[in-house]
C-alpha positions as CSV (number, residue, x, y, z in Angstrom):
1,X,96.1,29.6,148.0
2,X,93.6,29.3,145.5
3,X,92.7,32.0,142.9
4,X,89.1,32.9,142.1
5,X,88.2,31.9,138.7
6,X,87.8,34.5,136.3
7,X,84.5,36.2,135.6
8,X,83.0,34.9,132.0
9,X,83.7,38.1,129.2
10,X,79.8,39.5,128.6
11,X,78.1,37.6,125.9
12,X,78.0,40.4,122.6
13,X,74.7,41.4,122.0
14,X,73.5,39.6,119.2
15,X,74.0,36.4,122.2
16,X,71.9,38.0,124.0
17,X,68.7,37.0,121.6
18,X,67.1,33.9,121.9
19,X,67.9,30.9,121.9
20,X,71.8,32.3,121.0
21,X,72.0,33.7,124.8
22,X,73.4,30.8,126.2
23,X,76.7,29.8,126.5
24,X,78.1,26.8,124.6
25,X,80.9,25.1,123.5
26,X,82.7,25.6,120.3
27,X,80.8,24.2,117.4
28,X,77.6,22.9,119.4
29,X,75.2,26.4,118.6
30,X,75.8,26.3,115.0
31,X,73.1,25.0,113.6
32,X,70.9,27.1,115.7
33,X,72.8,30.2,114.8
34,X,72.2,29.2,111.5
35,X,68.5,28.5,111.8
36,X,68.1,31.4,113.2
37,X,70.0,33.7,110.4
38,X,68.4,31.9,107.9
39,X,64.5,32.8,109.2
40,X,65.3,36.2,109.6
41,X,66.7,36.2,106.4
42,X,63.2,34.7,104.8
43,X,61.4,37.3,107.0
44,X,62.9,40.3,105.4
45,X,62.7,38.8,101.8
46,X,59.4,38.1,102.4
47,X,58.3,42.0,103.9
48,X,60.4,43.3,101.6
49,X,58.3,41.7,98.8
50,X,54.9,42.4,100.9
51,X,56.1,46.2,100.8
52,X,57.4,46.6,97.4
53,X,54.0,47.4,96.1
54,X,53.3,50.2,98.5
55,X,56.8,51.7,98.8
56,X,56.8,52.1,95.1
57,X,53.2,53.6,95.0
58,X,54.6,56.1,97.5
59,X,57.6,56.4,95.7
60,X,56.2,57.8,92.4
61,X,52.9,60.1,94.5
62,X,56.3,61.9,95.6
63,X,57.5,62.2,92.3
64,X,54.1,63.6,91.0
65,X,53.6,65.8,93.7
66,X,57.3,67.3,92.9
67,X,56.5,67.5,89.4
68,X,54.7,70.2,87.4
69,X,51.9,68.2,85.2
70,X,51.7,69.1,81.9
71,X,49.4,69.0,79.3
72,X,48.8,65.7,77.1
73,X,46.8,65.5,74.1
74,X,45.1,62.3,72.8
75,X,45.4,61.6,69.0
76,X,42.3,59.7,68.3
77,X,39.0,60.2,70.1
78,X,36.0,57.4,69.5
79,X,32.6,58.3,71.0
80,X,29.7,56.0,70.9
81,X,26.9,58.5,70.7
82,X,27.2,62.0,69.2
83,X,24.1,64.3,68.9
84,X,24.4,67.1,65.6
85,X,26.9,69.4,65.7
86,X,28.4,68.2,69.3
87,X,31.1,65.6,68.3
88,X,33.1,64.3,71.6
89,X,36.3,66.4,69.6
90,X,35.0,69.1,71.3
91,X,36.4,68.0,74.7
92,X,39.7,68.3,73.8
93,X,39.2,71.6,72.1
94,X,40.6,73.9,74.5
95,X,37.2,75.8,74.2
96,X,34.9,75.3,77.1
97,X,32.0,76.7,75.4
98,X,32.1,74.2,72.4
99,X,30.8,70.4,74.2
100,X,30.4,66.9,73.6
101,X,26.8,66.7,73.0
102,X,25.0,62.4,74.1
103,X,21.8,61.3,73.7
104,X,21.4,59.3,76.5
105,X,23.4,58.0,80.0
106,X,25.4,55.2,79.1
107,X,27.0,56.9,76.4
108,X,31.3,56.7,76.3
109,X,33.8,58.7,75.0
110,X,37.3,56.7,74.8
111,X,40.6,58.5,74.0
112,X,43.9,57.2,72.8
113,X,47.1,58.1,73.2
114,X,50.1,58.3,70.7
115,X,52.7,57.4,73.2
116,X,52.4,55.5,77.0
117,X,52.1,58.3,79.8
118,X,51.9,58.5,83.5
119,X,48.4,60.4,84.0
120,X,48.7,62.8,87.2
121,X,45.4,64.3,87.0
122,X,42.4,64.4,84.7
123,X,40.0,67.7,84.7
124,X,36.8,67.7,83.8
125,X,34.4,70.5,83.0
126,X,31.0,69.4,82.6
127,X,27.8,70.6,81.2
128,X,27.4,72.8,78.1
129,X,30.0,75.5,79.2
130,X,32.5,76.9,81.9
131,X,30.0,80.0,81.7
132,X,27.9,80.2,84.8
133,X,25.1,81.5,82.8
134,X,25.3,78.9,80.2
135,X,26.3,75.7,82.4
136,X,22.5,74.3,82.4
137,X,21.6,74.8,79.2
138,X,21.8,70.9,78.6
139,X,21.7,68.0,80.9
140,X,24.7,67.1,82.7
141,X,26.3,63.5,84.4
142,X,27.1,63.6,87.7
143,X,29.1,60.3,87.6
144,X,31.0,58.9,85.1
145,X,32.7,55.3,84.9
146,X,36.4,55.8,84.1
147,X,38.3,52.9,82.4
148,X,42.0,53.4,82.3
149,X,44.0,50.9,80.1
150,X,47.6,51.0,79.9
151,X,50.3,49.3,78.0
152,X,50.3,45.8,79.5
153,X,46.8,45.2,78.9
154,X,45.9,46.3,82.4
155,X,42.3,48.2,83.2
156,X,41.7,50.3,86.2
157,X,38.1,51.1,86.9
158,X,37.0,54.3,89.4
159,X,33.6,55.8,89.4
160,X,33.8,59.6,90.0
161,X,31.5,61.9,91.3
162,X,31.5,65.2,89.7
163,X,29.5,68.4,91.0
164,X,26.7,69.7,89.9
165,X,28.4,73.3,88.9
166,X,30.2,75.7,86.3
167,X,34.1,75.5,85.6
168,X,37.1,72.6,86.0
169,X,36.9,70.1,88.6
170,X,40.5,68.3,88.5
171,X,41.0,64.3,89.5
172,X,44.6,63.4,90.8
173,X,44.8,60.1,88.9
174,X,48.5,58.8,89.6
175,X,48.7,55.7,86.6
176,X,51.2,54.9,84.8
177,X,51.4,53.7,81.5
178,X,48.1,55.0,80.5
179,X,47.4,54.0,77.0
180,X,43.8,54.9,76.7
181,X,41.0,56.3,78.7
182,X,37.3,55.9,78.4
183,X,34.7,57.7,80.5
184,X,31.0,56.7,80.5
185,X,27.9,59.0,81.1
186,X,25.6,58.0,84.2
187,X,23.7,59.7,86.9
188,X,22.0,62.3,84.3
189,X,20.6,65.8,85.9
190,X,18.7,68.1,84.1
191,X,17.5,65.6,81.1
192,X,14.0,66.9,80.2
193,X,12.1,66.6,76.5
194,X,14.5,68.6,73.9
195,X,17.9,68.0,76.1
196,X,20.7,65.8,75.9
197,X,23.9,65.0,78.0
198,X,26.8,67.8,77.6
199,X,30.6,67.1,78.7
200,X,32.2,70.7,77.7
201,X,36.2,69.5,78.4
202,X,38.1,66.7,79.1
203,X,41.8,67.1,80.1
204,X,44.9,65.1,80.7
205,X,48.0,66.1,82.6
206,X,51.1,63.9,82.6
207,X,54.4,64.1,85.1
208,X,56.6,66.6,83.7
């Protein structure tokens, strides 16, 4: 009598994937195998490389957000405008009754830093004081131009919007290698015959 041939093992499952799912002799898929290998090899050096930019952006929000900022004070300050008595030093003061006193919009402050930093947040209180009753006394900019340079040479431009009220207003910032920042005056409110542009505090915050 004749015996039934045997059933064929099941292919594994990485035979099952086209074009490796059929069966062939010993030596005749190899090339394709390695074709195949070889793309998906390419394709996962190539999204790695495509996601390296985000997964590290992702990687170091986590670290700030697990962090406790701390404080950071610039050690030179260069404005390009300053009206008597209301030198842009004044920002970094630690007094929010004592302000940076501009002419005009257009008007920049830049500040430098001794040592390269990772800038979390920047707060901002604007007009001539934190006081409620004193805020309007001067003008104030509602938008400033923020120019972040850090230690390769690199600038990063934002425009923010600030409101039109008393006290801090913090920015989450998230840069590294922050160098120096400049912020310019523009959208002025408030600036009437006898009045100029007040910017009460300016404050940096690096990852602790």
């Amino acid at each position: 009598m004749l015996k039934p041939d045997a059933k064929p093992a099941p292919l594994p499952w990485w035979r099952t994937v086209w074009p490796l799912r059929r069966r062939v002799r010993a030596s005749s898929g190899r090339a394709v195998r390695l074709l195949v290998i070889l793309a998906v090899a390419v394709a996962l050096c190539a999204g790695g490389l495509l996601l390296l930019p985000a997964g590290r952006a992702l990687f170091e929000d986590t670290r700030d957000k697990l962090s406790t900022p701390e404080p950071v004070t610039p050690v030179d300050i260069e404005a390009s405008a300053e009206v008597p008595r209301h030198p842009a030093t004044n920002t970094t003061d630690g007094l929010s009754n004592r302000y940076w006193g501009a002419p005009a919009p257009g008007a920049w402050v830049t500040y430098t830093f001794r040592e390269p930093f990772r800038l979390v947040d920047l707060v901002i209180t604007n007009g001539a004081s934190a006081s409620p009753e004193d805020y309007a006394r001067q003008a104030r900019a509602l938008q400033l131009d923020l120019e972040v340079t850090t230690r390769d040479g690199t600038k990063h431009h934002e425009e923010l919007t600030l409101n039109d009220k008393p006290g801090d207003q913090p920015i989450p910032m998230g840069i590294s290698d922050v160098t120096t920042v400049r912020l310019v005056l523009r959208s002025a409110v408030g600036l009437t015959a006898g009045r100029h542009l007040a910017l009460a505090e300016v404050e940096f915050f690096q990852r602790g």
